[in-house]
Structures are given as C-alpha cells and as structure tokens.
N, C-alpha and C positions, 0 to 999 in steps of 0.2 A: 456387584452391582451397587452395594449399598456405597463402598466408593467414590463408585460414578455420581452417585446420586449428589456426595455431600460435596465432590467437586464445587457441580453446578449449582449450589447453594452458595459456594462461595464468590462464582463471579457476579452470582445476581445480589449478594449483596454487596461488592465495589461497584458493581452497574448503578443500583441506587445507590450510593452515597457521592459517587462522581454528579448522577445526574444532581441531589439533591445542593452540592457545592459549586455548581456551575449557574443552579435557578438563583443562587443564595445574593446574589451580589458582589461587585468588588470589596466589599468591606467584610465580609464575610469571608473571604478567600485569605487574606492575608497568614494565616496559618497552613494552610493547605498550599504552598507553594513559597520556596526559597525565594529571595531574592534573585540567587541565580538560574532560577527556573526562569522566572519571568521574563529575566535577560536573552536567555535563549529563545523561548518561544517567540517572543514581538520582534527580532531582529538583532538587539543589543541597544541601547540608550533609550529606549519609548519609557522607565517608566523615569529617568531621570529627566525627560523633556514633559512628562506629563508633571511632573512635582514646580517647574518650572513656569510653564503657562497655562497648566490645566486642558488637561486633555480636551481637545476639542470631538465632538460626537463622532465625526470618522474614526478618529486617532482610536475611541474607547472602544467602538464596531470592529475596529481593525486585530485590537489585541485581544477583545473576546472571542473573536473568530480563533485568533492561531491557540488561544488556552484551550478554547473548546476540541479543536483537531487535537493538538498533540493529547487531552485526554483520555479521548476517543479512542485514539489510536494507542493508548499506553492500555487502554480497559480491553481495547481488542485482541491485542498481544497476549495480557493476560490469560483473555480467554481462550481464546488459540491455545496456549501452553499446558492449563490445566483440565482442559477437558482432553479425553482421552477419544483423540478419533476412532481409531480403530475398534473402540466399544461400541459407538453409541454410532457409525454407520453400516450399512449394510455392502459386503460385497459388490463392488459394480460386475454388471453382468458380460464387461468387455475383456480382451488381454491388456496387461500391461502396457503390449507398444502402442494399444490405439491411443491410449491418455499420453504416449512419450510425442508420438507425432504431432496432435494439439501444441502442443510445446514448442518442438521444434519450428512449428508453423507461428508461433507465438515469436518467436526467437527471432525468425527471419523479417515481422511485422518491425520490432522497435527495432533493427536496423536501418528500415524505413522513416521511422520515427524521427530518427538523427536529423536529417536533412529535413522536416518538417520544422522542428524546434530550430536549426542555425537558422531557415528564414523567415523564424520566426511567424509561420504560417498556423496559428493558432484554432482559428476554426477548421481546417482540414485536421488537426491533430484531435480536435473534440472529435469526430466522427471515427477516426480509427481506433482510440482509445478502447471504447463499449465496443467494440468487433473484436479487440483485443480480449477484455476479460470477459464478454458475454458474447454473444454466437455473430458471428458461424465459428470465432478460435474457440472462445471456452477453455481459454486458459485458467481462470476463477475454481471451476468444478472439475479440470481437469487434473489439479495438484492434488483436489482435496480427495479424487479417486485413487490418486496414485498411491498415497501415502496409504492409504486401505487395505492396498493389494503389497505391501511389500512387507519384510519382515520385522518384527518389534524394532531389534536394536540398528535399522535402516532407518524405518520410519521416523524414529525420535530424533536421527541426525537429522531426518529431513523437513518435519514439522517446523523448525524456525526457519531455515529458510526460504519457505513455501512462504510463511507471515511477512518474513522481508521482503519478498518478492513482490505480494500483493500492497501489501503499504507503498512500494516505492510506483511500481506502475501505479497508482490510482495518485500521487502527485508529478508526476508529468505534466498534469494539466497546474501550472503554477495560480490558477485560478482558486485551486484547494486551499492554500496555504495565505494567499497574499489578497488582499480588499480590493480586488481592481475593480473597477464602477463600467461596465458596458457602453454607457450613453458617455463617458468622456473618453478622448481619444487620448491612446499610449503614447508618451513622449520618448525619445530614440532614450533614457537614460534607465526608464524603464522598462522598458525595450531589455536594453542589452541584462537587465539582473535578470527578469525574466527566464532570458535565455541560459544566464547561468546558473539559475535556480532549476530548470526540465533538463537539465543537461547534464547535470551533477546525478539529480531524481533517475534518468536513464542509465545513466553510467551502472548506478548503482543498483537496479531492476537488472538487467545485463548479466552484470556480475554475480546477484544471488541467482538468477536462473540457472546462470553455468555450474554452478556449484550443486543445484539439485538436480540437473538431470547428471550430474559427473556422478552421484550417487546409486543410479540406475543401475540395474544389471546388465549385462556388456552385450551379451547374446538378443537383449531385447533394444535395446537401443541403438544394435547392427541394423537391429530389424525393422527398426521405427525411420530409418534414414534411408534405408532404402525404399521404401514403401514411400516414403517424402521423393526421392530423388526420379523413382517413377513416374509418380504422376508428375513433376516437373518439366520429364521429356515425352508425356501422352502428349 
C-alpha cells in the first residue's frame, strides 16, 4: 500500500507542476517545451508565423488550447500508467462478458461514427459520442472494470491500450483539438481537414479497441457475442 500511496504522490505532483507551467504564461513555457513540441502540437509552422507577424489573439487561443490538450493528455496517460488499477479499485460485481458486451456494443457505435464524420455531420456525431463513453455504452467504466477483473500480467498489456482507446475516442470530436468558433461558418477547406482529423482519431479508437478486446479471454468473449448477437435478433 505504502507503494500505491507514493505512486499517487507522484502524479499529483506532474499534475501541479503541468498545471502550474500552463497558468505561467508563454514566456515562461519556453523551457518546458522543445521547439519541436510546439511544432507538433499547433500543426507545424504557428510558431514561425507567429515570430513573423505576431500572433494575433485567435492564433495565441488556438495554440494554447492544443499545448494545454496534449498536456493533459501526456499527465493522464501518466496517470493511467502509474497508478495501479487493480489496487486501488474494487471488484466489479458483474462477469467479465458483461463489461466485453459494452464494448462490442461500443465497437459497433464508431462503425457508425464512420459515415457521420465522411458527411461531415458534426452535431449528430456530438450526441453519439457521450452515449459512446457514458451511458447507456459505458464504454469509459467499462475498460476500467475489465482491466480489474483480469489477470496481472493481462491487465498491464491491457491498461495502455484501454488509455489509447479513450484518448482517441474523446478526439473524434475535432472540436477537442482545433479552435473552430461556432458562430462562424466552416469553409469546405476546413471542412475537409476536419474530417481527416476524426477520421484518422477513429481509425485509431478502432484499432486500440480491437487490440484490447483481442486480449480477452476466448470462452468469455464467445460469450459476450453471442449474448450481443441475441439481442440483435429479439
């Protein structure tokens, strides 16, 4: 326990110190990130155009927005990695296949997903998303059970994938990532990155899912598809 404990000491203190380099200001950051960080997160050329004509206040919103996600997202991962689920949560009180079913029901949603993102149908895709990782799938709660219920050297293959999983589903909505302004309308060019920005994001959500339920145990994930394939033909 005394482990677990100092784990979680350690992400709460990258938790403050990200938060505290994030309040600190651009000028303050300049240590705390590569040159080629910055390049990655703003898209590639924002900070050679901002050296150029001075960032104008969208341009600065826009790349504080994606330093702040991919942070985020680098502290959550962390966290994820070093806390030890299977300490510090309780047993779920279900089988195995009930958390594989959520899934596969998960699975068959961003198939859906596909043909929402090509047209580019955004608001419908807000709606299914939260159905997706919160109820009635429960995909979010339902990794974090599975991983509970399986054994150490399972769980740990499958603890990052689970994290890739939820990272990539929760930018689907290219809204996460990219400054777009509600009251102005999308022009077809952003439009089309858009779509190969949720598109890529899906791909990739897709891909780690199959990979953790491939992890599953075979007896229970007979049993999670047919239990799916039932109610399909009630």
């Amino acid at each position: 326990m005394h482990g677990v404990i100092q784990k979680l000491h350690w992400v709460w203190a990258g938790c403050c110190l990200l938060l505290h380099l994030l309040l600190a200001g651009p000028s303050k950051r300049t240590a705390w990130l590569s040159e080629a960080d910055v390049d990655f997160f703003t898209g590639g050329g924002a900070t050679e155009a901002a050296d150029e004509a001075g960032s104008s206040p969208e341009a600065q919103a826009t790349i504080g927005k994606r330093l702040a996600i991919g942070g985020l997202i680098t502290a959550g991962l962390l966290a994820f990695a070093l806390v030890p689920t299977k300490d510090l949560r309780l047993k779920p009180n279900k089988p195995l296949y009930f958390y594989i079913i959520q899934l596969l029901q998960a699975q068959a949603q961003l198939t859906e997903c596909a043909a929402l993102i090509e047209g580019a149908q955004w608001d419908s895709l807000r709606i299914i998303l939260p159905r997706i990782k919160g109820n009635p799938t429960n995909a979010e709660s339902a990794v974090f059970d599975i991983v509970a219920l399986l054994d150490a050297d399972t769980a740990a293959k499958a603890e990052p994938l689970a994290a890739d999983f939820l990272e990539y589903l929760d930018t689907l909505d290219y809204n996460k990532y990219f400054d777009a302004m509600p009251t102005k309308q999308i022009t077809g060019i952003q439009n089309a990155e858009y779509v190969r920005f949720s598109n890529s994001a899906l791909k990739a959500a897709q891909g780690k899912l199959a990979a953790f339920l491939a992890l599953m145990p075979p007896s229970e994930l007979k049993a999670a598809k047919q239990q799916v394939q039932s109610q399909e033909t009630a």
